[in-house]
TORDO-265899 format. One record per residue (C-alpha): residue in three letters; x, y, z. Coordinates in steps of 0.02 Angstrom, whole numbers, plus 50000, padded with zeros to 5 digits. Last residue first. Layout:
TORDO-265899
ALAXYZ/...
end
This chain:
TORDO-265899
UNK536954722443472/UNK536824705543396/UNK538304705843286/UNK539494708343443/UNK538624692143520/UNK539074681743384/UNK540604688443327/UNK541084685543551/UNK540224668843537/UNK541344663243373/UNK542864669743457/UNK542494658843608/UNK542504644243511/UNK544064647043406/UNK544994648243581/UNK544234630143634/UNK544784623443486/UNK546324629043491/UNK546924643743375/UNK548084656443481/UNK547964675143433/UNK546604673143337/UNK546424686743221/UNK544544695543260/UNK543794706843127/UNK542834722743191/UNK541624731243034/UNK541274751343017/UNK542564755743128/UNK542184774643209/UNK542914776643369/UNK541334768443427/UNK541654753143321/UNK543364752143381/UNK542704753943566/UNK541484738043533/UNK543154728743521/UNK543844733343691/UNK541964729743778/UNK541944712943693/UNK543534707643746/UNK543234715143916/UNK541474704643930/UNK542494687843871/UNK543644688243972/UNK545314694943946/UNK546334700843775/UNK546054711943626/UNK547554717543578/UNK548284734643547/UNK549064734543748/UNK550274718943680/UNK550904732143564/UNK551674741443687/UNK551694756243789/UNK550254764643691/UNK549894782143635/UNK548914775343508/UNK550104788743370/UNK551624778143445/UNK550934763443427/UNK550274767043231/UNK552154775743191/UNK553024757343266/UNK551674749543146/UNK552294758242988/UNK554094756843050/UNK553994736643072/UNK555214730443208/UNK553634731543345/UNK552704720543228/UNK553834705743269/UNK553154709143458/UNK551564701243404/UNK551474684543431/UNK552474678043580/UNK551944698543664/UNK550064690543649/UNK550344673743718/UNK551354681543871/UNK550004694243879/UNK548474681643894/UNK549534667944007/UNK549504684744133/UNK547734690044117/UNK547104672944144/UNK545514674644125/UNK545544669243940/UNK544884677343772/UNK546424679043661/UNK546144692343499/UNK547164699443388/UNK546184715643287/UNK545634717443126/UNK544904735443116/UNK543634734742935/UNK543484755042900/UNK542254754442790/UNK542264769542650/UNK540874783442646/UNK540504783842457/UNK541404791642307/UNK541424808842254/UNK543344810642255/UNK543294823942376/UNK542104812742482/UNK543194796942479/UNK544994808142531/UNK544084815142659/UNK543414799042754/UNK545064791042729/UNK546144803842814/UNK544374807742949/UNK544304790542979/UNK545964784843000/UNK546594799743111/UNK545854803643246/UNK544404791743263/UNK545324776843204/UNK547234781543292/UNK545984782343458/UNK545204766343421/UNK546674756243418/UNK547624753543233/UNK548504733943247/UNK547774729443094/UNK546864742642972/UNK545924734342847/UNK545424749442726/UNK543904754942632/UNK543124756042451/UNK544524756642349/UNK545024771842231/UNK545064790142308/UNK544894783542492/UNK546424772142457/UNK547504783342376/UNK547414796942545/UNK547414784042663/UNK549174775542588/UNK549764793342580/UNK549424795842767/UNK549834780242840/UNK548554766842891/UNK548114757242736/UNK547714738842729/UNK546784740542567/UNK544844735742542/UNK544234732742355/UNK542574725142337/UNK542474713642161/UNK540994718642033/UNK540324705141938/UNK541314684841923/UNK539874677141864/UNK540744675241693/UNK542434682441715/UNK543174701141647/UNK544774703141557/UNK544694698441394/UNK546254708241298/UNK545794722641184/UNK546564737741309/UNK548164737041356/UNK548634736941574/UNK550174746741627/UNK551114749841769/UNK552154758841856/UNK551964777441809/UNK550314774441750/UNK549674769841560/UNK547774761841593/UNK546504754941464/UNK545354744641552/UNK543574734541512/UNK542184727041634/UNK541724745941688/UNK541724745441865/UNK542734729041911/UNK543864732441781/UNK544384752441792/UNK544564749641961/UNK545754734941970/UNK546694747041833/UNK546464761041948/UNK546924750142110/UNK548604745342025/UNK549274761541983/UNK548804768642134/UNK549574756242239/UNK551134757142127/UNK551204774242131/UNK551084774142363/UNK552524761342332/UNK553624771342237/UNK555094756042268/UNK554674738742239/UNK555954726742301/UNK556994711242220/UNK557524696742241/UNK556034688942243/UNK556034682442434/UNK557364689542524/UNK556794706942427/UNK555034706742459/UNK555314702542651/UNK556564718442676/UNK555264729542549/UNK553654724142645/UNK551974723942545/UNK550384736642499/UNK549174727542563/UNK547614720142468/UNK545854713142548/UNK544874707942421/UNK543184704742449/UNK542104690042398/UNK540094684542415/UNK539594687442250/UNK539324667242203/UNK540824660442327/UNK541524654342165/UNK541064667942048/UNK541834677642172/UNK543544668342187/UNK543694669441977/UNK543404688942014/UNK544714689842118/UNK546024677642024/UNK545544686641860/UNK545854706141965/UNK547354699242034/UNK548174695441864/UNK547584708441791/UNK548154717541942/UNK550194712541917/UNK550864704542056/UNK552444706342120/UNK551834714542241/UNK550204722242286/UNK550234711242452/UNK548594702442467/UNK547904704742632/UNK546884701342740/UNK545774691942576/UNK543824688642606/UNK542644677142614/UNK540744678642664/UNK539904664342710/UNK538174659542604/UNK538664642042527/UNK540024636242609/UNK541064624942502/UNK541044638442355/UNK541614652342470/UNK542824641242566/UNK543734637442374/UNK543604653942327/UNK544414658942473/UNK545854648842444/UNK546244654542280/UNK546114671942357/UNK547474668242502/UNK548604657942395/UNK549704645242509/UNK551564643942541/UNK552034661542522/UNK550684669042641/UNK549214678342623/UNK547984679542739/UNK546104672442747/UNK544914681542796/UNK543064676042869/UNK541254681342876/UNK539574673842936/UNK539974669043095/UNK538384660943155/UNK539174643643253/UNK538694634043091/UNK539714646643008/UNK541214643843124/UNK541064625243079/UNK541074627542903/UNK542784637942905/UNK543594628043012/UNK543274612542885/UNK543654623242726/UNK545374629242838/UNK545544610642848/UNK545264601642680/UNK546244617842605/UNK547964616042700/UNK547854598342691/UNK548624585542826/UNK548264599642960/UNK549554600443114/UNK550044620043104/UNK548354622943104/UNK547864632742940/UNK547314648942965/UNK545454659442981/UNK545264678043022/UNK543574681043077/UNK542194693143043/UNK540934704243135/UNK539744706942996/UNK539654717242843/
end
């Protein structure tokens, strides 16, 4: 898989899917040949990536991430194969396991046993992008047999989950075929996400999972505009336990020092450490969109996939 690139609306766009299709195009021009698209609760992350898969023949497309909740995984797994008979095989979905506090402003409600409902929801996705059929009773959910649930041209679906803790690991190496870890520097990769994951794939006889690091990006040389943009964005993610546990386990001060920001040589000498520490794939997240920013990211995928 190559060096890939989160994509997002800009804040100005008339049409959500006219302009992420138009972003989308002109990176792959430029020679990125993969991109992820977020969730959000205006906009559907794997509807949309059909769409950019179908309107750019050849580009990869991918979800970072689909929160598990409330949706059911039939439902997912006909929305993911739908997007990959779209983008004609070239779809993965990203999933993540969701946020109680936002899932319960939002729904009403929360989802408690989450490490049972991503198991419950990865065997049934599973059970229907391996075998085309699924009969599954778990402790959270259920999918009956008899009802159609595979799509023409839709074939087998990657599964990557944005798992960093332990259980999360565990489930995911057993079931999907990787994990998007954001925010998780090299050191929490070699130490601890790779071997977790790594372990958890083998015992269960299944392949050697990717481990897909997104990481924020700014390239600029000016180191101080770069932090300032960087602690604007990401010091939300400092009030988050799981990624409090992933700073603390880096070893880091801050979040800010998780990013990759600078010129372009010490952006692309900070994300070539994730792949030493053992990332299979690097995916850049913008941490400001401009046109000028979105340029240098598609030199740094660029030059990162030539090497």
């Amino acid at each position: 898989m190559p060096t890939g690139l989160v994509l997002s609306a800009r804040p100005n766009a008339a049409n959500v899917v006219d302009d992420v299709i138009e972003q989308a195009r002109l990176a792959h021009q430029a020679g990125v040949h993969q991109v992820w698209l977020a969730q959000q609760f205006d906009h559907d992350a794997i509807a949309l990536a059909g769409l950019v898969g179908a309107a750019v023949p050849g580009l990869g497309v991918g979800t970072s991430v689909v929160p598990i909740n409330p949706r059911h995984p039939l439902i997912v797994a006909s929305l993911a194969q739908t997007a990959q008979a779209a983008s004609h095989g070239n779809f993965s979905l990203g999933l993540g396991l969701g946020a109680h506090e936002p899932e319960r402003q939002a729904f009403g409600t929360s989802f408690p046993n989450t490490i049972r409902r991503l198991r419950d929801h990865l065997s049934v996705l599973r059970s229907i992008f391996d075998t085309g059929s699924v009969a599954f009773h778990g402790d959270e959910l259920t999918a009956e047999p008899g009802w159609p649930v595979t799509v023409a041209g839709g074939g087998r679906v990657p599964i990557y989950v944005a798992a960093m803790g332990p259980k999360a690991l565990q489930v995911t190496g057993e079931l999907a075929d990787g994990t998007l870890p954001f925010l998780a520097g090299p050191k929490t990769i070699a130490e601890f996400i790779k071997p977790t994951i790594g372990k958890a794939a083998a015992d269960a006889g299944r392949p050697e999972p990717r481990i897909i690091a997104a990481v924020p990006v700014l390239v600029s040389d000016d180191d101080n505009l770069a932090r300032r943009v960087a602690t604007e964005r990401l010091s939300f993610y400092e009030s988050i336990p799981s990624y409090r546990k992933v700073i603390a386990r880096e070893g880091v001060d801050s979040v800010v020092d998780l990013a990759g920001i600078g010129s372009a040589q010490r952006v692309t000498e900070q994300l070539r450490a994730y792949l030493a520490a053992g990332a299979t794939d690097v995916v850049l997240s913008p941490l400001r969109t401009e046109q000028a920013d979105l340029e240098a990211l598609w030199a740094l995928a660029r030059n990162i996939d030539a090497t």
